[in-house]
C-alpha positions as CSV (number, residue, x, y, z in Angstrom):
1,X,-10.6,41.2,2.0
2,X,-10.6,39.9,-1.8
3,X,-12.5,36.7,-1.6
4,X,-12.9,36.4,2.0
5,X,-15.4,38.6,4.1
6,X,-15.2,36.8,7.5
7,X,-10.9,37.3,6.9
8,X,-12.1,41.5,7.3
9,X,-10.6,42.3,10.1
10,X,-12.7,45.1,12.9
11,X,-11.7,48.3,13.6
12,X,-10.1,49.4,16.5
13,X,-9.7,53.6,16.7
14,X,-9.2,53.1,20.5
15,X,-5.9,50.8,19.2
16,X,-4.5,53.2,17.1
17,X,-4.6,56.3,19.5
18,X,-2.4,53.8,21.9
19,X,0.9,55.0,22.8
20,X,2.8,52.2,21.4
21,X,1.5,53.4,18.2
22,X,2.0,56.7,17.9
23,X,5.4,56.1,16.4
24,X,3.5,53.8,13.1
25,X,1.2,57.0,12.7
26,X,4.0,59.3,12.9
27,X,6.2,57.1,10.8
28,X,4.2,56.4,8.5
29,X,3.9,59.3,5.7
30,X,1.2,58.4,3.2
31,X,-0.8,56.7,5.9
32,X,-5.2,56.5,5.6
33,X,-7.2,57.6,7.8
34,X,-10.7,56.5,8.2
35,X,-14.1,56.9,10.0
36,X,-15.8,55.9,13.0
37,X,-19.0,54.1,12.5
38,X,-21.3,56.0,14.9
39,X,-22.6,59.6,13.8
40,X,-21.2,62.8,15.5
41,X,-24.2,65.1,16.3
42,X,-22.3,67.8,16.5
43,X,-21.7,68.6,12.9
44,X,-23.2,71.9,11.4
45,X,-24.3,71.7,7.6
46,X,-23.9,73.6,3.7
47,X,-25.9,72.9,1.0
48,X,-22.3,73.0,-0.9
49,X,-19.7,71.7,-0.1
50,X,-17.9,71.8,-3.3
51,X,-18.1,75.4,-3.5
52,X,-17.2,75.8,-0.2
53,X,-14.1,73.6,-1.6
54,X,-13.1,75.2,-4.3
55,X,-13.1,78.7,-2.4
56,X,-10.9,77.1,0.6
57,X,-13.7,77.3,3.1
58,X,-14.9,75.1,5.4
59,X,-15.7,71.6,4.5
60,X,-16.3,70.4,8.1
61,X,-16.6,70.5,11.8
62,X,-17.2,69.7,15.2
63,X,-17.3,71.7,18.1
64,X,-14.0,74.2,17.6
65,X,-12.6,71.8,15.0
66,X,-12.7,72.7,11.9
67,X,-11.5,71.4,8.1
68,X,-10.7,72.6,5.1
69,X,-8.1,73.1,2.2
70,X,-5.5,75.3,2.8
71,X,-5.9,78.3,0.4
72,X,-2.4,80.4,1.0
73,X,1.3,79.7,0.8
74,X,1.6,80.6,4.8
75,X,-0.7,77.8,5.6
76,X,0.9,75.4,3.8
77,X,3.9,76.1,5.5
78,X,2.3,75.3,8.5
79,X,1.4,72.2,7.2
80,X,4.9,71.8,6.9
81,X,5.6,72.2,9.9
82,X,3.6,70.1,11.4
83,X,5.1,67.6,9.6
84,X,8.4,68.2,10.9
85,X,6.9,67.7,14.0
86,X,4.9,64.2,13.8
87,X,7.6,62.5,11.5
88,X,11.3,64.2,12.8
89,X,11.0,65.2,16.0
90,X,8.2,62.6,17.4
91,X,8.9,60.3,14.7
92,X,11.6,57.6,13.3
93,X,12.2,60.0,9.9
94,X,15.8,61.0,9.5
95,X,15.9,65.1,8.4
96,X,19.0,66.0,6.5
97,X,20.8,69.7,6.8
98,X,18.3,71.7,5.0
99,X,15.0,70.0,6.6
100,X,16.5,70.3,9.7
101,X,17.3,73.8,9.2
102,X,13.8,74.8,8.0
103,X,12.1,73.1,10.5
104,X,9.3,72.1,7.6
105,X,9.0,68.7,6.3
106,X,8.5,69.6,2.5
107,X,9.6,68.3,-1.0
108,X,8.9,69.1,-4.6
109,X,5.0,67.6,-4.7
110,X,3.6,70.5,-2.1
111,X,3.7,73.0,-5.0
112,X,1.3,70.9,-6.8
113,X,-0.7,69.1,-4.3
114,X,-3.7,70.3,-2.2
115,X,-3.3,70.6,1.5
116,X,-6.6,69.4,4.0
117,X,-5.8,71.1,7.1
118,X,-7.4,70.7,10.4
119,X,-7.7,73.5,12.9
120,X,-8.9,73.7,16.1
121,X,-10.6,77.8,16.6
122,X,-10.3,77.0,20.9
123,X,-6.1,76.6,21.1
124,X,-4.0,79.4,21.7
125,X,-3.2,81.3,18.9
126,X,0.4,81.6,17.7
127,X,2.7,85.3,18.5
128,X,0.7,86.4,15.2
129,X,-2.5,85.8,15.6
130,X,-2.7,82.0,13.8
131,X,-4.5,79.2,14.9
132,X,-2.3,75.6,15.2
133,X,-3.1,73.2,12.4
134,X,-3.4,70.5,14.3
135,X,-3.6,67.5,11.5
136,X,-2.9,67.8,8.2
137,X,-3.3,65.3,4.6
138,X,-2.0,66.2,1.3
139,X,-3.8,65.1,-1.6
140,X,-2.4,65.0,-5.3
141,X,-5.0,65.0,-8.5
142,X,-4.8,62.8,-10.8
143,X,-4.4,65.2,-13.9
144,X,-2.0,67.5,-12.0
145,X,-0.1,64.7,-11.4
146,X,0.0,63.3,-14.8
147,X,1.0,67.4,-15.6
148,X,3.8,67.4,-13.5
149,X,5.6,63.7,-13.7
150,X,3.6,61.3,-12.0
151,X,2.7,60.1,-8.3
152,X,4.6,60.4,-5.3
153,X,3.3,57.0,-4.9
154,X,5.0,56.0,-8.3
155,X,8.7,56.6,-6.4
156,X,8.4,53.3,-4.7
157,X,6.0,51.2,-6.9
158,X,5.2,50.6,-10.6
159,X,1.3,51.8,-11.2
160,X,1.4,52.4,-14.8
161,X,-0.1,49.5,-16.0
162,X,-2.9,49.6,-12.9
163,X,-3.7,53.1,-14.7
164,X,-3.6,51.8,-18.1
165,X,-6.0,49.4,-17.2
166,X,-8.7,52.0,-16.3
167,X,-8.2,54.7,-18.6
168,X,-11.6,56.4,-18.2
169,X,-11.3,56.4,-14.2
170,X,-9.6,59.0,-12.3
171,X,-7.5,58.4,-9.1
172,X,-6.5,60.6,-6.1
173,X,-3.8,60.1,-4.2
174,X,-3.3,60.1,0.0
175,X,-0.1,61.2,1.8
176,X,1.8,62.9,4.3
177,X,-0.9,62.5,6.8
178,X,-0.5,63.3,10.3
179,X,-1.6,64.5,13.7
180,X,-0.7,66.0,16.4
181,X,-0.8,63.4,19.3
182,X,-3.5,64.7,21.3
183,X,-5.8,65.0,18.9
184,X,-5.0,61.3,17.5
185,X,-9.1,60.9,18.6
186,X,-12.3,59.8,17.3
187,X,-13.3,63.5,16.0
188,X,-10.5,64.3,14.5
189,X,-10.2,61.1,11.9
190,X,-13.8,61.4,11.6
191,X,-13.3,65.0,10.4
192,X,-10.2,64.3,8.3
193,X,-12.3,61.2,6.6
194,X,-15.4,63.4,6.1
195,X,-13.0,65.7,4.3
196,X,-11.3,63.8,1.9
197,X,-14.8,61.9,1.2
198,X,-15.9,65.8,0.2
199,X,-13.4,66.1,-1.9
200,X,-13.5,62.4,-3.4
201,X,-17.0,63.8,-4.5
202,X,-16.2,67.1,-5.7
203,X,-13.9,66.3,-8.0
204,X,-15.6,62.9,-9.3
205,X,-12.6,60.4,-8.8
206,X,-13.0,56.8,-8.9
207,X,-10.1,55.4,-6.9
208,X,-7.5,56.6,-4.2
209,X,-4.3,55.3,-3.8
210,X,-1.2,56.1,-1.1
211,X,1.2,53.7,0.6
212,X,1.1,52.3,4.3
213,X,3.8,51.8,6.4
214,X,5.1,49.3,8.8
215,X,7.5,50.3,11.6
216,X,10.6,49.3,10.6
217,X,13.0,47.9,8.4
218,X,13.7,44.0,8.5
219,X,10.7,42.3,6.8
220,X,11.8,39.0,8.5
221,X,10.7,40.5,11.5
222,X,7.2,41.7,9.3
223,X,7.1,38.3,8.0
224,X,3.6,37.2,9.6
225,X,1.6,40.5,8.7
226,X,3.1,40.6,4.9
227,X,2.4,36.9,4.3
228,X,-1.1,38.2,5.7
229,X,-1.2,40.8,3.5
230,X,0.3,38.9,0.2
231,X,-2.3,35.7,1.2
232,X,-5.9,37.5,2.2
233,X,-6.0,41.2,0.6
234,X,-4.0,41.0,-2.7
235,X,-5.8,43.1,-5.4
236,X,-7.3,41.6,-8.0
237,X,-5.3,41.8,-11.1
238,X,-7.4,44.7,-12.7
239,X,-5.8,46.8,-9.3
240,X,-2.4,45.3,-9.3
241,X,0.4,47.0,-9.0
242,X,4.2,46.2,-8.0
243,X,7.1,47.1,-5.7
244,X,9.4,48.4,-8.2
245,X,12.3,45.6,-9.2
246,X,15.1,47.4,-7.3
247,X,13.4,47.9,-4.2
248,X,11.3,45.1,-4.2
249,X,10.8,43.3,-1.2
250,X,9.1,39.8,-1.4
251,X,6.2,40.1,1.2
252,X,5.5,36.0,0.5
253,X,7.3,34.6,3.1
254,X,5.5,32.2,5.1
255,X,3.0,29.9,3.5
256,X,-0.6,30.4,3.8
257,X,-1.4,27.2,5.5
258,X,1.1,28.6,8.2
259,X,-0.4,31.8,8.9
260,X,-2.5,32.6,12.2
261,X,-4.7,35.1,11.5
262,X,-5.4,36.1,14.4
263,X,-2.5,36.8,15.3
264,X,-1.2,38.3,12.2
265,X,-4.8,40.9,12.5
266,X,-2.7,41.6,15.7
267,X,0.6,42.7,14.1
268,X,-1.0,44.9,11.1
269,X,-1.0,48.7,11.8
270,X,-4.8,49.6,12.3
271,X,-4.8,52.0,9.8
272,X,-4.0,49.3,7.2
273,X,-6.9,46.7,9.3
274,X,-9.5,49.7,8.6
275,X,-8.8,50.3,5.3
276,X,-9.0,46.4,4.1
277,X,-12.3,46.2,6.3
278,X,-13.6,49.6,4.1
279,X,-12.3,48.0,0.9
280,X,-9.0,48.3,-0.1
281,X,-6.6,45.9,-1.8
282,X,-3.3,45.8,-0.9
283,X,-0.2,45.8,-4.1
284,X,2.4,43.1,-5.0
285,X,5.7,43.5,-2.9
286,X,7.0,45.9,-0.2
287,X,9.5,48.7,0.1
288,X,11.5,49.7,2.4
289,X,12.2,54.1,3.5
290,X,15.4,54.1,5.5
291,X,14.6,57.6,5.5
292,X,11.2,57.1,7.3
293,X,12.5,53.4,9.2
294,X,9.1,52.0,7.4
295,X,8.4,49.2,5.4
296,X,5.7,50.4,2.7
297,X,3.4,48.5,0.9
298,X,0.3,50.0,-1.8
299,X,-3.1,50.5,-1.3
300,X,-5.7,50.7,-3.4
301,X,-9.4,51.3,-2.9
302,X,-11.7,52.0,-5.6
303,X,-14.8,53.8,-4.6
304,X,-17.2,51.4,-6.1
305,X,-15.9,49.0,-3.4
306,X,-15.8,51.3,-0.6
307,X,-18.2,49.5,2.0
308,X,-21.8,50.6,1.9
309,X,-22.4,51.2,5.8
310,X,-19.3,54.0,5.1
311,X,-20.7,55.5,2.3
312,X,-24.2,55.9,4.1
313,X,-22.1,57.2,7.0
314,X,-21.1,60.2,5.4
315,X,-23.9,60.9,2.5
316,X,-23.1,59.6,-0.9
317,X,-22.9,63.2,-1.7
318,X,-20.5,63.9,0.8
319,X,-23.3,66.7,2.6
320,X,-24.1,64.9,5.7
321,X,-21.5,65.8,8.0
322,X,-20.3,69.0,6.2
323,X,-20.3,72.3,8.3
């Protein structure tokens, strides 16, 4: 964390493919996945993977899983759906009449965002002839968003002036990730990282952002792993950026000297623990998303930062594990 290396906590994949769990991953809608530390042999190679990108090919894969951007309206509809599934029907989200009746967790930022699907060539196809996406992360670039409005991100926290502050950087932004629960394993969040790294190195950004959830919706019950957060991986101010005012939920409620680390480690969602330990900052306050029963805070993680031993995991050009 900011100022503190032995406060990092370890990663712990085997943690977050627990049962108890599964219903933060599900919950949790702009949620980060990241890698493994051990290379997967079974990875083919391309000399390009930011042509095979562009075209909606394949970016990556191992053994019958394979990822890439979806490249037609029907397969972001299965996206979609797949969404519905994780958050709705496994998850804590609340759907109102017309997701309910479509069956497809969408919203006006699909249109414009890019969809990394996973799919895995040995399941049964579908009645016509479709393979299952089986995970799913939607990613929204940083001069399409600025085209169209603004961040997702921006609907719960203020990051103008964290933007103003780096006007020759660009920034990607992570959300609506999920997976199917068996396939919450090693491989596929290795694959899902490797495929977001590509594309983090295609297009040349500098920084992604995205929010994190909590389960749940009392932050006196959150208490321990805020103050944590708020304490031990607050961004520097050059990365800061705020709950806005009317959702704004203090996350500074238990004095440092108070804390147990330890224990607090315990009581953070290992997808936040792995992305501090990688090298992400965390934003000032929390909100809460009745609609999702999460508490969300901000992450940023700007590449530069990005730990070394990931970095050389993956090939700085993004080629090592690409299929």
């Amino acid at each position: 964390m900011h100022g503190d290396n032995q406060l990092r906590p370890k990663f712990n994949l085997i943690e977050m493919l627990r049962p108890e769990q599964a219903r933060i991953a599900a919950a949790n809608a702009a949620n980060w996945l990241m890698p493994g530390l051990r290379e997967i042999e079974a990875f083919k190679f391309v000399t390009n993977p930011s042509a095979s990108a562009a075209r909606g090919l394949t970016l990556g894969r191992i053994g019958p899983l394979e990822v890439r951007l979806a490249c037609k309206k029907s397969e972001i509809k299965r996206a979609q759906r797949l969404r519905y599934r994780v958050f709705y029907k496994d998850g804590l989200a609340i759907a109102d009449a017309a997701t309910m009746l479509a069956q497809r967790d969408k919203d006006a930022y699909d249109k414009i965002c890019d969809h990394l699907l996973v799919i895995d060539h040995a399941a049964k196809p579908s009645l016509s002839g479709k393979l299952p996406v089986v995970g799913t992360y939607r990613l929204l670039r940083h001069d399409v968003a600025m085209r169209h409005g603004g961040f997702y991100t921006e609907n719960e926290f203020d990051i103008s002036g964290m933007i103003a502050r780096h006007p020759q950087l660009r920034f990607l932004e992570l959300g609506r990730s999920c997976v199917l629960p068996q396939y919450r394993t090693k491989r596929t969040v290795e694959l899902l990282w490797h495929g977001i790294w590509s594309y983090v190195r295609q297009h040349r950004f500098d920084a992604m952002i995205g929010c994190a959830s909590f389960e749940g919706t009392d932050p006196k019950r959150l208490a321990l792993p805020l103050s944590f957060l708020h304490h031990y991986a607050a961004a520097p101010d050059a990365w800061r950026a705020s709950a806005h005012h009317s959702r704004r939920i203090d996350m500074n409620r238990m004095p440092k000297e108070a804390i147990d680390r330890k224990t607090a480690l315990r009581e953070l969602p290992p997808l936040i623990k792995g992305y501090l330990r990688v090298g992400a900052y965390v934003g000032d306050g929390a909100v809460i998303d009745r609609q999702f029963g999460t508490t969300d805070v901000f992450l940023v993680m700007p590449v530069s930062d990005i730990s070394q031993r990931y970095i050389g995991h993956f090939g700085i050009d993004a080629t090592r594990h690409a299929a």
